[in-house]
N, C-alpha and C positions, 0 to 999 in steps of 0.2 A: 504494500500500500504506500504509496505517495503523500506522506504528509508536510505541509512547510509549516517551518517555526514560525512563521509572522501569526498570531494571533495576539488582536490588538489590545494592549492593558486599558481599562478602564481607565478614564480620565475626562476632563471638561472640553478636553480640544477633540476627542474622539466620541464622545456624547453629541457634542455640536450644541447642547444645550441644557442644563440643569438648573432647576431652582425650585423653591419651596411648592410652587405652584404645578411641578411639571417637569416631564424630561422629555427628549424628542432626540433624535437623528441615530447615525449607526456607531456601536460600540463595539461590535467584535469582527475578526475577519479569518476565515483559514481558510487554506486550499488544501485538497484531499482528488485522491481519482474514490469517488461511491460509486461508481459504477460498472467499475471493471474495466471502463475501454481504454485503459494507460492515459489520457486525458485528465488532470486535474482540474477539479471545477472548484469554483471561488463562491465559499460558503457567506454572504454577510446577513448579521442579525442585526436590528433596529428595535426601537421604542421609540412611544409616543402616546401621550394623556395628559391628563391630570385627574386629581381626586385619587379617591384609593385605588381604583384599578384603571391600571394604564394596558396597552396593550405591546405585543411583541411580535415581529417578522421577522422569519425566517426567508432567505431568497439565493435562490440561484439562475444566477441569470430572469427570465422572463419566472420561473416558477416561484410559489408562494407559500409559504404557511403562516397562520398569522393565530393568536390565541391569547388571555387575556392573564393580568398578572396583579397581586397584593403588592401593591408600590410603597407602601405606608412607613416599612421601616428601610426604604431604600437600598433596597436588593434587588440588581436587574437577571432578567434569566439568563440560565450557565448552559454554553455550547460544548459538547466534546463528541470526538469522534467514538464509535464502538467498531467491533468485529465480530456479530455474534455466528459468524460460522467463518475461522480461522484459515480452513482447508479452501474458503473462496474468495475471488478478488473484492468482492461486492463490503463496501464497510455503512453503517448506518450513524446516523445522528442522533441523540439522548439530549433533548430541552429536559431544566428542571428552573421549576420557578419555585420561591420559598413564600407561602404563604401563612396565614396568624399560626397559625394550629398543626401544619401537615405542608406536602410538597405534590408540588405536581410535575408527573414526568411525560414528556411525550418521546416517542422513539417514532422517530423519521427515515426512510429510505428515500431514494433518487433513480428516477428510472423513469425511458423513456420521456426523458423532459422536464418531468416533472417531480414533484415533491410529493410521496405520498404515505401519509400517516397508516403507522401498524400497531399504534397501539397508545392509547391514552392512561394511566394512572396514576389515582390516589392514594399516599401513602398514610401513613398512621406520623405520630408524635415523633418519633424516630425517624423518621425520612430517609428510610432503607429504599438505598434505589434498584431497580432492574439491575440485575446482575447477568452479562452474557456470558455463557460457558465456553464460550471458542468453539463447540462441536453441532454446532445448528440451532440450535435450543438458548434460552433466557428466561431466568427463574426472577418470580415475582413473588416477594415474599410480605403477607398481611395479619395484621394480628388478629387473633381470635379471642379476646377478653383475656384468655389467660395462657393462650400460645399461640405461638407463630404458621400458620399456614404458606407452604413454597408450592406455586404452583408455576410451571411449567408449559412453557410455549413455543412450537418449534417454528422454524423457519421455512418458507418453501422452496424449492430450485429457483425462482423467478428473482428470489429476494426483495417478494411485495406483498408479503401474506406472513401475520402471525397469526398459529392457531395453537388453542389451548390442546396439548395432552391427555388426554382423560386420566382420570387416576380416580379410584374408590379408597385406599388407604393411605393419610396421611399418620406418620412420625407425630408423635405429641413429647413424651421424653420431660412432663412436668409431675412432683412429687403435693401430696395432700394429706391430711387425714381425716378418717370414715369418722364422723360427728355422730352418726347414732346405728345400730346393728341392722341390715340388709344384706338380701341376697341378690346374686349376680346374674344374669343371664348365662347359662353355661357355657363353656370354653372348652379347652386339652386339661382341665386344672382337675385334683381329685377333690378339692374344697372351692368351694365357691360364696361360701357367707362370710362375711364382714362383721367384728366388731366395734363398738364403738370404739376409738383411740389405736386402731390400726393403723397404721404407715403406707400409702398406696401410691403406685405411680400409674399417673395416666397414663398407657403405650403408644394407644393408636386411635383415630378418629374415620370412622366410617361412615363417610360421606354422602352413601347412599342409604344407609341404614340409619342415619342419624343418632349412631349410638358411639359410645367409648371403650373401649376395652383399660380394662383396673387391673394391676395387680399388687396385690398385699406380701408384705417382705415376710406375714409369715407362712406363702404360699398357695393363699387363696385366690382366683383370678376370674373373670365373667367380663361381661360388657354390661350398661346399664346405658340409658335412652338419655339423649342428651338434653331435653328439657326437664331431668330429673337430677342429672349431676349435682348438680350445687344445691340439692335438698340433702344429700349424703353424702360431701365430702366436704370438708373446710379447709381454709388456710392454702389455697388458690393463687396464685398472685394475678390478681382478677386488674384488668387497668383501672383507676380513678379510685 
């Protein structure tokens, strides 16, 4: 991949305009081949508003994206190149703009002219970005009250399509204990009841069953329905 160092620092002469009222003109610039054809093309991003949400373009040549941003504590949106499938020439773009609470990521490809969006997300507190694995695939990782969900989305030959993976069992790998005595949905386990002031690790979430799989350190184990969890298990590291 083709990348030049000129990527433009932030400044008032590269802004073309800042003040309390408002920003306007182009801040960033990089050249990259996204398309595979050994041609670099000349990435520039811009802003421009005022009030709390100002908005932001992305442009190559005649093509466009454009989408809107929390301007308030004056943080403009961050350009960088990705690779999520390492084996091809094809590289993509990652917009994240910081917003009050959370970030927003857009992930960009370039093809055939134009600029075209694969994939929009909102992150949680943490502002865990897209993470591309190099081998086609980019996992997207969102919180679930009291863990982490990675989900998975590969890329196509074209390099103009993400599509979610399917998956029924997600890794949960979070620790609790059983608040009052219950039994479990059966498993491989030869005990399956719960007492109260057990030790239990959440394992696995089954996405299609809506249920949890538990297991007790002192060898009990079952799944239990997930709008019942937090009626029998405490000490959760539940957000808020």
């Amino acid at each position: 991949m083709m990348v030049s160092a000129f990527s433009a620092v932030i400044s008032a002469a590269a802004l073309g305009l800042m003040t309390e009222f408002g920003v306007a003109g182009e801040y960033q610039r990089l050249i990259a081949d996204l398309d595979g054809d050994k041609k670099p093309e000349t990435v520039v991003v811009s802003a421009a508003g005022s009030g709390d949400f100002h908005s932001f373009t992305v442009r190559i040549g005649a093509a466009t994206y454009a989408g809107k941003f929390f301007a308030v504590g004056g943080d403009l949106p961050q350009l960088r190149i990705i690779g999520i499938d390492r084996q091809s020439p094809l590289r993509q773009l990652l917009v994240t703009t910081l917003e009050a609470a959370w970030c927003n990521y857009h992930v960009l490809a370039y093809s055939g002219g134009k600029l075209i969006p694969l994939l929009q997300f909102k992150s949680d507190a943490d502002c865990v970005a897209p993470q591309p694995r190099g081998n086609g695939t980019l996992l997207v990782s969102t919180w679930e009250g009291f863990w982490r969900r990675e989900k998975t989305y590969r890329l196509d030959s074209s390099g103009t399509r993400l599509t979610a993976v399917p998956q029924q069992i997600y890794d949960v790998g979070v620790s609790g204990v059983a608040v009052k005595d219950f039994v479990l949905d059966p498993e491989n386990c030869e005990k399956k009841k719960l007492t109260a002031g057990d030790f239990v690790r959440v394992e696995r979430f089954d996405s299609t069953k809506h249920r949890y799989l538990l297991k007790a350190f002192g060898g009990a184990c079952g799944w239990i329905k997930e709008d019942k969890l937090n009626d029998y298990l405490g000490e959760l590291p539940w957000a808020g």
